[in-house]
C-alpha positions as a printed NumPy array, in Angstrom:
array([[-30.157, -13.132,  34.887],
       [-29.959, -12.885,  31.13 ],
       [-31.889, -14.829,  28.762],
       [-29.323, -17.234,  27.991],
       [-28.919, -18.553,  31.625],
       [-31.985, -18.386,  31.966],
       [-32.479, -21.149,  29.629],
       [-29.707, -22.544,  30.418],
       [-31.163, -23.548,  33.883],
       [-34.219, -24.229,  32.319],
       [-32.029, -27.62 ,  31.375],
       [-30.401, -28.301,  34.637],
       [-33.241, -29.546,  36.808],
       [-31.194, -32.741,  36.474],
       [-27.605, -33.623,  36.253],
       [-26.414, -33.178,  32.632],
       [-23.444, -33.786,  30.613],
       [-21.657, -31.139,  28.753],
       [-22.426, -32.683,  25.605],
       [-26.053, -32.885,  26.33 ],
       [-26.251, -29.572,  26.884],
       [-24.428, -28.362,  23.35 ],
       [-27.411, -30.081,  21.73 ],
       [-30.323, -29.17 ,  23.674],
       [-29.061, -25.415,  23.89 ],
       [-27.726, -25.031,  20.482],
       [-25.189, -22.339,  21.512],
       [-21.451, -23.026,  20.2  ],
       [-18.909, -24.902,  22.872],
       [-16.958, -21.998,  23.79 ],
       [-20.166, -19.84 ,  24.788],
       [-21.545, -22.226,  26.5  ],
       [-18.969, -23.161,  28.697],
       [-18.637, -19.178,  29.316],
       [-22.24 , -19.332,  30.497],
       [-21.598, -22.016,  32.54 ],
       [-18.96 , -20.15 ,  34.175],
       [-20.971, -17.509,  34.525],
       [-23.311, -19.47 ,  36.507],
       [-20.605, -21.028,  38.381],
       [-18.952, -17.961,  39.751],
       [-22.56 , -16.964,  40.528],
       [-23.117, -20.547,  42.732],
       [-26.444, -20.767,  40.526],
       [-24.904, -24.138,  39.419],
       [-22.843, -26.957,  40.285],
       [-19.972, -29.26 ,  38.394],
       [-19.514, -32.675,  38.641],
       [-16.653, -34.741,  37.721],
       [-15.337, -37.564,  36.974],
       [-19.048, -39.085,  37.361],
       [-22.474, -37.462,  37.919],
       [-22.001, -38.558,  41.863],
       [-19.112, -36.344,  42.731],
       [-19.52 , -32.713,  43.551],
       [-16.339, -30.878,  41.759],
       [-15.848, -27.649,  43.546],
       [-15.504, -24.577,  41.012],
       [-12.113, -23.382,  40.345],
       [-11.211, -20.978,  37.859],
       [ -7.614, -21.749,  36.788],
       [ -8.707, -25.594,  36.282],
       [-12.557, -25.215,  35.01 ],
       [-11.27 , -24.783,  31.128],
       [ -9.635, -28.527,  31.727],
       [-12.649, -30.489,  32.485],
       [-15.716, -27.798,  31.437],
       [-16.58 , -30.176,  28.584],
       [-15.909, -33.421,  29.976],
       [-18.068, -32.388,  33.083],
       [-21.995, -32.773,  34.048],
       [-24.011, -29.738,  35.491],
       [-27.135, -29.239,  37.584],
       [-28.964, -25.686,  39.02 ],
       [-28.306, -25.336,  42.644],
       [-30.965, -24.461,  45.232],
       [-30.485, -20.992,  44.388],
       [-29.822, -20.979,  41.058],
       [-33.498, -22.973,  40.709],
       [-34.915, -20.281,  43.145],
       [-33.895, -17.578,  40.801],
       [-35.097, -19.612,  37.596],
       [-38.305, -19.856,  39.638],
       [-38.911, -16.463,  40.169],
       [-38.055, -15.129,  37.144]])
């Protein structure tokens, strides 16, 4: 895990919105949602859209649609691996 999704995780205890994330992280829009695909393809995280309720399953032709309209939150293992770091 690098550093970057490492902290990256470090924000996702808790469903969060795209947007959220681009402040708290500081990293530009397009490599951030490159880390969160990362972490996606990885199953370290999870999407949800249209609301924070409902669990959008990761697909990589559609993911550049809704990456920024989305909310995020570490899976089990994704918070396992965070923990163990």
């Amino acid at each position: 895990m690098t550093d970057p999704e490492f902290d990256l995780l470090d924000e996702l205890y808790f469903v969060t919105p795209f947007r959220t994330l681009l402040q708290k992280t500081g990293l530009p829009a397009a490599e951030l949602e490159d880390q969160l695909r990362t972490l996606l393809e990885q199953g370290l995280i999870r999407s949800y859209w249209p609301d924070p309720d409902t669990e959008l399953a990761y697909e990589t032709t559609s993911f550049g649609a809704i990456a920024r309209d989305a909310a995020y939150l570490a899976s089990k293992e994704g918070l396992l691996q965070h923990n163990t770091r």
